[in-house]
N, C-alpha and C positions, 0 to 999 in steps of 0.2 A: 484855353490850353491848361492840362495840367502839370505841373510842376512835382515831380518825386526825387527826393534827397537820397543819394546812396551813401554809405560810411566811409567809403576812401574811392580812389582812383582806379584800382582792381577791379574792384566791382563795379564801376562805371562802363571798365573795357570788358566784363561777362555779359552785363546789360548788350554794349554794340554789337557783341558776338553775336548773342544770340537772337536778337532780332533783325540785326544787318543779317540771315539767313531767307529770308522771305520777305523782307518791304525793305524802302529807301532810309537810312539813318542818315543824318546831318551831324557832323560837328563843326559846332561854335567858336568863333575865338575866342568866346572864353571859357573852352574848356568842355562843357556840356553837352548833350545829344537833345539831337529833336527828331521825332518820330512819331506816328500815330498808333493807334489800339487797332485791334480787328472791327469794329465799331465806326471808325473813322474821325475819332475824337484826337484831337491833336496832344502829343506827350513831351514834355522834356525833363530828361536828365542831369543830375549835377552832384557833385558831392555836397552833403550837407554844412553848412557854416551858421549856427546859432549863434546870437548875439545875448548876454545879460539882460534878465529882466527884472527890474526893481519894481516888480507890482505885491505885495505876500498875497498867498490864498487866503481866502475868508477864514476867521477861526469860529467854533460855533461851542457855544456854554453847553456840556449838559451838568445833571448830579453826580459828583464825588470827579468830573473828568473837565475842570473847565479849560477854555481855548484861547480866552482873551484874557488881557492884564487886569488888574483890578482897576474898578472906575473907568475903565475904556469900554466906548459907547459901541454898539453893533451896527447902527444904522444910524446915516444922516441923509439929507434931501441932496445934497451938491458931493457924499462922497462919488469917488473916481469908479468909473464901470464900464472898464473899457476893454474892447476883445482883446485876447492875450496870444493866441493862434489863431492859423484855420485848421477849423476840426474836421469835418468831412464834407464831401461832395455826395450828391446824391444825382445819378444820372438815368435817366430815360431810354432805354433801350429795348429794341426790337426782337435782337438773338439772345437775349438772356441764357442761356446755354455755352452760345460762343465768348462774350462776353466775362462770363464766371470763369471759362476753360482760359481766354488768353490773361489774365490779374490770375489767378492759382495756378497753372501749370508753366505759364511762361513767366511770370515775375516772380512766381513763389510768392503772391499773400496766402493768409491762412483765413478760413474760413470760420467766423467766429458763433454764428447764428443763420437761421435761415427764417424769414413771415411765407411761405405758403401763399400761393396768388399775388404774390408779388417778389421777392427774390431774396440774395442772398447781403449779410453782413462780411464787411470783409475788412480785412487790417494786414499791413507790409510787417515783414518778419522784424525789423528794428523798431516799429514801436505797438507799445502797448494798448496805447488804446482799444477801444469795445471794438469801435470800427473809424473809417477814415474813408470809407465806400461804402454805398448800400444802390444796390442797383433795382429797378422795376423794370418788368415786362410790359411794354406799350407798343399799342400800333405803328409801323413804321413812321407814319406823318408825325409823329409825339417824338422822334429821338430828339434827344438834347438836354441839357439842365436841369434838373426840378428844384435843387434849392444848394448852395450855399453855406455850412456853419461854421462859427466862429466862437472860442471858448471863452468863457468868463472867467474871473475869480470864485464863483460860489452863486448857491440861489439866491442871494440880497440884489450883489450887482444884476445876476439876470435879471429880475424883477427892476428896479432902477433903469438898465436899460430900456429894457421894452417902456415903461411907462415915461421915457423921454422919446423912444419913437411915435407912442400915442399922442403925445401934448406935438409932436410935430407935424403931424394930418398922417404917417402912415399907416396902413391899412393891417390889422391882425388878423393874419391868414389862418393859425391853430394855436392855441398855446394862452396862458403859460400851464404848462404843466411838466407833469414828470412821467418819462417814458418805461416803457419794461426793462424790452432786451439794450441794454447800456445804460439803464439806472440813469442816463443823466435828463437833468430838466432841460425846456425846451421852452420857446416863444419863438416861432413865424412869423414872417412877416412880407407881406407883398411889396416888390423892389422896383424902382426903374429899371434894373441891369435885364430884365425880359426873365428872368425867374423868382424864385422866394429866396429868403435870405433867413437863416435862423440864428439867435443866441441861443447857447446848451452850456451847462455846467456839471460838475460832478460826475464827470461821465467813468463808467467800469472800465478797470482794464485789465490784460488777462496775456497771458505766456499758453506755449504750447503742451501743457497739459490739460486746458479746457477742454469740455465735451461741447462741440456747438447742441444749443436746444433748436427746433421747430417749433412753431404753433403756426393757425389758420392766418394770415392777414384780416383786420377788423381793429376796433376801438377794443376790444376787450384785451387784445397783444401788444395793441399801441401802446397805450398808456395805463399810468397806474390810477393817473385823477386828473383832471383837467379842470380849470377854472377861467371865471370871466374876468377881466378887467373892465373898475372903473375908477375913474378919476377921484372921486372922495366920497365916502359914507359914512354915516356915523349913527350905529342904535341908538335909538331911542323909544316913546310912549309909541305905540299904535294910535287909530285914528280917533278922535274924539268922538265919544256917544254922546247921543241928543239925550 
């Protein structure tokens, strides 16, 4: 089920309005709506309540603009790399049409990007992010889940993470790299919860003067580079000649 935060109670009761028009809404005792998509994917409502996060974002050195204190290190093996939100859901869908029409014309996201052969980027009007939805067009036996993400501090900790889910047996589904449309890094990973699970960092984000861009879906829209993980290497001689 997905879980979307409204900014006060108002908008809670515009939400029930408007969908209490054509399907069943529920309210909760505490407070919140539960309802489904045109999809069949199950929704709930609630005003948003953030809680303090004492994690800082990664700071990163360049010339003449440095990020970090003098003498403080950028990376250690046991620093903290731990997801700090969930960034988006990414769902498998059959109506990709109706889909896009019920998230933009009945909730009002805004549509931030679109891949071509596969579907649209999408973001709720209270926040910024690139996206927080990205939907694909699948055969109906395919609807459901494709993956899961969850935001980091920066590319140190992505990287850190994924290579403690490596040393733990789980499986690297794509990644690590860096994607196009939402700039942020990425590592996949195949999950027990029955989809993928990804870390992402650095992700763009963008107000309603963006122009969404297109491109074809494929590796060349995907990503900007992608690379392998492994466990440790280290240059040196090539092989010795007889």
């Amino acid at each position: 089920m997905q879980v979307i935060g409204v900014k006060d109670a108002a908008v809670l009761e515009e939400v029930a309005a408007e969908l209490g028009r054509d399907r069943q809404v529920l309210r909760l005792a505490d407070g919140s709506l539960r309802t489904h998509d045109d999809q069949g994917f199950e929704l709930a409502f609630r005003v948003t309540t953030r809680e303090p996060l004492d994690l800082p974002a990664e700071k990163v050195n360049a010339p003449y603009h440095p990020g970090r204190a003098l003498n403080a290190i950028g990376v250690s093996e046991d620093m903290p790399a731990k997801p700090r939100t969930l960034s988006h859901v990414v769902l498998f869908v059959p109506d990709l049409e109706g889909a896009l029409g019920f998230y933009r014309d009945r909730l009002g996201f805004r549509l931030t990007d679109t891949l071509t052969g596969a579907g649209p980027f999408l973001r709720p009007q209270g926040n910024s992010d690139h996206h927080t939805h990205f939907f694909i067009r699948t055969p109906p036996y395919m609807q459901g889940i494709e993956h899961l993400a969850f935001h980091l501090g920066g590319p140190t900790e992505l990287m850190l993470a994924g290579s403690r889910m490596m040393r733990q047996g789980f499986e690297s589904f794509w990644g690590p790299g860096r994607h196009k449309f939402g700039s942020n890094w990425f590592w996949y990973f195949k999950s027990p919860l029955g989809c993928n699970v990804e870390f992402d960092a650095d992700m763009d984000i963008h107000d309603d003067d963006w122009a969404p861009r297109e491109a074809p879906m494929g590796a060349e829209a995907s990503q900007a580079f992608l690379m392998q993980w492994r466990e440790k290497w280290s240059p040196g001689p090539g092989p010795k000649k007889d």
